[in-house]
C-alpha positions as CSV (number, residue, x, y, z in Angstrom):
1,X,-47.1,-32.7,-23.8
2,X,-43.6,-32.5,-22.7
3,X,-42.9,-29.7,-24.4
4,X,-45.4,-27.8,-22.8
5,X,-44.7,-29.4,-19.1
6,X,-41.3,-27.6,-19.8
7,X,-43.1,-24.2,-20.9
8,X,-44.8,-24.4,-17.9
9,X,-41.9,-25.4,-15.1
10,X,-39.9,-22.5,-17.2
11,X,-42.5,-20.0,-16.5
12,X,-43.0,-20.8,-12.7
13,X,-39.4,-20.9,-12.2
14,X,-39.3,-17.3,-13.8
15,X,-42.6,-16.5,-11.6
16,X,-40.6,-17.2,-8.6
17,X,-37.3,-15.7,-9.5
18,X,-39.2,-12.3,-10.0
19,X,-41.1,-12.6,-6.8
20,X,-37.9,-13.5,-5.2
21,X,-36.1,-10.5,-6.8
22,X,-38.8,-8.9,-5.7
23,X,-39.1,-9.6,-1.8
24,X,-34.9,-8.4,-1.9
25,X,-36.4,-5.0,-3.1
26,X,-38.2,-4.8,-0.6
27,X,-35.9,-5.6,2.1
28,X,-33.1,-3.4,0.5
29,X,-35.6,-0.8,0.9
30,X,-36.7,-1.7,4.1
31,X,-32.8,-1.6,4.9
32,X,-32.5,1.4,3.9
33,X,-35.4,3.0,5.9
34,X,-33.5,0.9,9.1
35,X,-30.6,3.2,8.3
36,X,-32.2,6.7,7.9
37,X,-33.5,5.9,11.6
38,X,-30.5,5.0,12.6
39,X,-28.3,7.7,11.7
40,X,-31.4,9.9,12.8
41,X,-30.8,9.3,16.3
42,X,-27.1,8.9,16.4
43,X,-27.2,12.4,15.6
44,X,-29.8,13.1,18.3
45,X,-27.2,10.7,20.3
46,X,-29.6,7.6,21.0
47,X,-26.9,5.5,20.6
48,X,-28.6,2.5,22.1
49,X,-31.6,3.2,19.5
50,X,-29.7,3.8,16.8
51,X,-27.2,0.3,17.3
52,X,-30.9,-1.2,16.9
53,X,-31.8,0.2,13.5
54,X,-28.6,-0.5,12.5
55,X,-28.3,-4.2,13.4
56,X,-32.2,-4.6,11.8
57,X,-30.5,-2.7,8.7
58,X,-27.9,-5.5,8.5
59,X,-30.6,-8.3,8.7
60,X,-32.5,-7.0,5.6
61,X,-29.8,-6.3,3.7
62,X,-26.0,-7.6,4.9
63,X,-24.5,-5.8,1.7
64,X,-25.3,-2.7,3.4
65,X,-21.9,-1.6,3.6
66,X,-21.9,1.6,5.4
67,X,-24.1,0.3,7.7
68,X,-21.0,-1.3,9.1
69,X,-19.8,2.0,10.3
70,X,-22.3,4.1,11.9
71,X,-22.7,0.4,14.2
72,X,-18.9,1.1,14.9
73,X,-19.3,4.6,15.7
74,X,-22.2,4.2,17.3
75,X,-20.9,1.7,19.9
76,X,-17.7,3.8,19.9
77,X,-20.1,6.5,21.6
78,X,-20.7,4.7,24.1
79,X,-16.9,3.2,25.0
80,X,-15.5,4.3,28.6
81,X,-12.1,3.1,29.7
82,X,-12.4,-1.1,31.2
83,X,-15.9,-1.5,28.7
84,X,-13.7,-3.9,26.4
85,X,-16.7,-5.3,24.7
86,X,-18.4,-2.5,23.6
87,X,-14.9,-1.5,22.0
88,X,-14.6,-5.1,20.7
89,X,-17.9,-4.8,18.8
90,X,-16.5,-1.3,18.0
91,X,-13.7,-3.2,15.6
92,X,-15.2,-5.9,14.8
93,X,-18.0,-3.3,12.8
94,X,-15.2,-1.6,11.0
95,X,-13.4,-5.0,9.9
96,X,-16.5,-5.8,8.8
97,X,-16.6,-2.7,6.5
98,X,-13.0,-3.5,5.5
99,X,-13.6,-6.7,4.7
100,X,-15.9,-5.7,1.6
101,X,-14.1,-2.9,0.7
102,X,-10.2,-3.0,1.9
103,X,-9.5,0.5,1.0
104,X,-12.4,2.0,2.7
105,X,-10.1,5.1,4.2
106,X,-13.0,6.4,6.4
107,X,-13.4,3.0,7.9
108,X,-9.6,2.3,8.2
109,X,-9.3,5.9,9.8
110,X,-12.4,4.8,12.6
111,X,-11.3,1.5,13.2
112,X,-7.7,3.4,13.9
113,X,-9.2,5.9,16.3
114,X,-11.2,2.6,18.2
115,X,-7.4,1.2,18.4
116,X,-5.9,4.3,20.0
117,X,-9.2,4.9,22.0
118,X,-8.7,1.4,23.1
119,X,-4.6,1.6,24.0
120,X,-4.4,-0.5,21.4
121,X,-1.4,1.4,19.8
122,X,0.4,-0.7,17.3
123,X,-2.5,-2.0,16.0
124,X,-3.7,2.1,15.2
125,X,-0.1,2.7,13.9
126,X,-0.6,0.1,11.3
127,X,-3.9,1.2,10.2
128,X,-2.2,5.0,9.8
129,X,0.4,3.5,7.7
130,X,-1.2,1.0,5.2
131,X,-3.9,4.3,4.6
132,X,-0.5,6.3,3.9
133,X,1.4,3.9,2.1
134,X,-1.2,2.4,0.3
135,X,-4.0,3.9,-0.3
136,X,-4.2,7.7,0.1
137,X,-0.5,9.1,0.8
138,X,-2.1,12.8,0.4
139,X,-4.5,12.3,2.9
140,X,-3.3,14.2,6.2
141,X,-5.2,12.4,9.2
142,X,-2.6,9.5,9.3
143,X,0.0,11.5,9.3
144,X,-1.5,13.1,12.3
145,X,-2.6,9.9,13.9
146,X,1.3,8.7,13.3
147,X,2.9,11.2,15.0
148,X,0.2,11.4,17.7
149,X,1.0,7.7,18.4
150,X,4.4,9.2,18.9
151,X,3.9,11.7,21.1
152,X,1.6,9.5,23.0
153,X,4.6,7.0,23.4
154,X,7.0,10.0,24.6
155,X,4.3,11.9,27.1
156,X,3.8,8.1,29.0
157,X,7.9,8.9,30.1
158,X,8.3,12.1,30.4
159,X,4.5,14.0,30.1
160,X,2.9,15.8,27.3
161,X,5.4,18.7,27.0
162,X,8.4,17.3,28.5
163,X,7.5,18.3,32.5
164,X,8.8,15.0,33.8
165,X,12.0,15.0,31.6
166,X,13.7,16.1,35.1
167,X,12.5,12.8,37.1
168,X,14.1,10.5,34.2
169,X,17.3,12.2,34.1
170,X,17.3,11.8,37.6
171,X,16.9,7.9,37.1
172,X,19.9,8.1,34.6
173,X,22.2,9.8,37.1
174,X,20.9,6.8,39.4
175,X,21.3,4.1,37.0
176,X,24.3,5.2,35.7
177,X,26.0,5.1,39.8
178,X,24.6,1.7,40.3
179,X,26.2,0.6,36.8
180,X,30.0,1.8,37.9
181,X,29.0,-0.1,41.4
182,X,28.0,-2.9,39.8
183,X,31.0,-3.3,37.4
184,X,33.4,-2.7,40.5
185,X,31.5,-5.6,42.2
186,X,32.0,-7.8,39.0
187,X,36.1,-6.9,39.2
188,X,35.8,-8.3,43.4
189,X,34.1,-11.2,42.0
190,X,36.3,-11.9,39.5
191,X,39.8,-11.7,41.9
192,X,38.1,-14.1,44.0
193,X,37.4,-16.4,41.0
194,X,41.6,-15.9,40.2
195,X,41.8,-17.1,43.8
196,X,39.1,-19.9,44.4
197,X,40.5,-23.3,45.2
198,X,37.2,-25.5,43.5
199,X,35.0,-25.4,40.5
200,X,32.1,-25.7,42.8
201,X,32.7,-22.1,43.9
202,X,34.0,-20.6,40.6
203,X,31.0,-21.5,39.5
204,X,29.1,-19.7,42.4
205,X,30.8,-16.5,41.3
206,X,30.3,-17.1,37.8
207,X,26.4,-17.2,38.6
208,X,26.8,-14.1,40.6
209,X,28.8,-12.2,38.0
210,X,25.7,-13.1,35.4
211,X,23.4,-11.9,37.7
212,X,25.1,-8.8,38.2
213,X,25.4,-8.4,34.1
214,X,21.9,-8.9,33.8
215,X,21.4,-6.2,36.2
216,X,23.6,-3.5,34.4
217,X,21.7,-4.3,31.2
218,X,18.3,-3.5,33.3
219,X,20.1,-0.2,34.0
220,X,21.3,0.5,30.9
221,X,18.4,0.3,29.2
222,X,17.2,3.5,31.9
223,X,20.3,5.1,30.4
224,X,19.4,4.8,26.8
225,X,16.1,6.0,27.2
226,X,16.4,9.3,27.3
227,X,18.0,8.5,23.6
228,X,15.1,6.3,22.4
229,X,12.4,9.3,23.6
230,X,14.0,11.6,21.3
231,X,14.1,9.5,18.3
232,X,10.1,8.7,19.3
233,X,9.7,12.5,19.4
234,X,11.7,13.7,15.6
235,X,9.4,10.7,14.2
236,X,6.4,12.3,15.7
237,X,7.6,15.9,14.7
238,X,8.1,14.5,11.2
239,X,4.8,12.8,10.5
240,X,3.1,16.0,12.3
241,X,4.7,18.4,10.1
242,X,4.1,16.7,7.0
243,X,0.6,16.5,7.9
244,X,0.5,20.2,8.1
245,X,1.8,20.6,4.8
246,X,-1.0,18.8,3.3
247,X,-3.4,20.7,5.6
248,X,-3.1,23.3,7.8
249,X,-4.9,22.4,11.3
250,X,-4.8,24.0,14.2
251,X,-4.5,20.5,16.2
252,X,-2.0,19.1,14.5
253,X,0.0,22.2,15.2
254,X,-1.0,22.0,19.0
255,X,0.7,18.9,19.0
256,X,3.6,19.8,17.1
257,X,4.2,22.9,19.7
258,X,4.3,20.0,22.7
259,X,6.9,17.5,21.0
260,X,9.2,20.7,20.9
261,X,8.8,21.4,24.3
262,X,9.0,17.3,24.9
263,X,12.7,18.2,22.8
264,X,13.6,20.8,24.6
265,X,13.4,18.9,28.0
266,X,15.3,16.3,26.6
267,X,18.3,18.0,25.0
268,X,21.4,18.7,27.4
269,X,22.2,22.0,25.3
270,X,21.0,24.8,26.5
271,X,21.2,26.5,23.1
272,X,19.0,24.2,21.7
273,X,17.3,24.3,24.3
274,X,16.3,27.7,24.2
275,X,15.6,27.6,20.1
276,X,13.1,24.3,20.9
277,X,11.3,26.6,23.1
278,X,11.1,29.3,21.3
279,X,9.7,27.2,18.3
280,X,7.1,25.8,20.7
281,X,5.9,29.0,21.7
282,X,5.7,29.8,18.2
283,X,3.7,27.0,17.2
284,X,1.7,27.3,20.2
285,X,0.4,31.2,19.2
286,X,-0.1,29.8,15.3
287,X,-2.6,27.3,17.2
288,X,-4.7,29.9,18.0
289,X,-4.9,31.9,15.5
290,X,-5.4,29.3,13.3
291,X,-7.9,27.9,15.7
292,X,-9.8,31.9,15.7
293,X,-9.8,31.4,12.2
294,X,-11.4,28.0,11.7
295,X,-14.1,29.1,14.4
296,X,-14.9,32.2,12.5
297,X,-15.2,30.3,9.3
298,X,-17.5,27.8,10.5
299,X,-19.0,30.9,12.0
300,X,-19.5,32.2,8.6
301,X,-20.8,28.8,7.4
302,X,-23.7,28.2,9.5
303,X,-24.9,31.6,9.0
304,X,-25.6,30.9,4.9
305,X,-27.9,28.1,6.1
């Protein structure tokens, strides 16, 4: 009798296990139909619509993992400038596709693109690097998105192919005439130190002469800059270049024709000066006609279909 009490919770138990296995079926399958919708009209650009069949996808079956994506893209659509939470959901769909698969280089690559979209600059860099360092150094998009970063960081100074290079030199010239006025007020300070009677008022002049130290480092940190943009810009050159070994592009060479006019601006010799340019100019007719070329290609492509 016990025996068969046993038999019996065994069977039930194995019953329930298969209905069970059977109801996930289901939902995976049902998941999967949430999906197809989705992606159906994010390419008829229903984003709202499709962030619904995606989210119902996730529901059914969490272990979905690209699912995770198209949600990030999808709200990525729909990102302007100041809509922070639409960005934030953005991320926080491609983390979540990162968090079951780490080396997910399309993911990494989106939720990169969401950072820069976003301002979010460092964070993108980091993304670009781990894919290159880590996971897929042949790969030539984060090389790209490196040494856009770059450029990026140069064109907020002095514009996206060195056109306000001019006003910051003109803020050198300036900082560097306040710095030799400021030093000669530090010398008039100190003589009246040599010649104060009390602490009380070396000590005045010793708070002035700080303030006026802190000052020239303000100043000379205008003076460096010019310095510190060009080293931004050879990174960016670099990582742009090496992406273009890996692949030829036609953007990545657009961008590699600005940082050498973003050089040019910034180098004092005028030889240089002239070769940078040149090289631009260069770089900027190989953007076409590699651009002609891809056109014509995917030209080519659509008419086989």
């Amino acid at each position: 009798m016990k025996r068969f009490r046993i038999s019996t919770l065994v069977a039930v138990l194995v019953v329930f296990a298969l209905l069970l296995s059977g109801c996930q079926y289901v939902d995976k399958l049902k998941a999967r139909d949430q999906l197809n919708k989705g992606v159906k009209s994010f390419r008829g650009k229903q984003y709202n619509q499709a962030i619904e069949f995606f989210t119902k996808a996730l529901e059914m079956d969490p272990e979905l993992n690209i699912v995770y994506e198209y949600l990030g893209m999808a709200y990525m659509k729909q990102y302007i400038p100041g809509q922070e939470e639409i960005a934030a959901k953005a991320i926080l769909a491609f983390q979540k596709a990162l968090e079951k698969d780490p080396k997910n280089v399309n993911a990494l690559l989106r939720l990169a693109r969401a950072y820069y979209t976003t301002g979010k600059l460092d964070d993108a860099a980091q993304c670009y690097q781990q894919i290159h360092s880590e996971i897929d150094p042949q790969n030539p998009m984060p090389l790209f998105g490196i040494g856009l970063i770059k450029w990026d960081e140069a064109k907020n100074v002095i514009g996206d192919n060195g056109q306000r290079a001019e006003m910051l030199f003109d803020e050198v010239n300036k900082a560097k005439e306040e710095v030799d006025a400021k030093q000669k007020e530090i010398t008039q300070l100190q003589r009246q130190m040599d010649r104060a009677r009390t602490d009380e008022r070396r000590q005045e002049l010793q708070s002035e002469i700080e303030q006026i130290q802190m000052d020239i480092q303000a100043r000379e940190e205008i003076i460096r800059q010019p310095q510190m943009i060009m080293k931004t810009v050879d990174e960016a050159i670099a990582a742009l270049e090496q992406s273009n070994e890996l692949k030829e592009d036609y953007m990545t060479v657009r961008y590699l024709s600005l940082c050498y006019f973003q050089k040019a601006a910034l180098t004092d010799d005028e030889e240089a000066k002239t070769e940078f340019r040149k090289k631009a100019s260069r770089l900027a007719i190989k953007e076409l006609q590699l651009k002609k070329q891809q056109e014509e290609q995917e030209g080519e492509s659509d008419q086989m279909f």
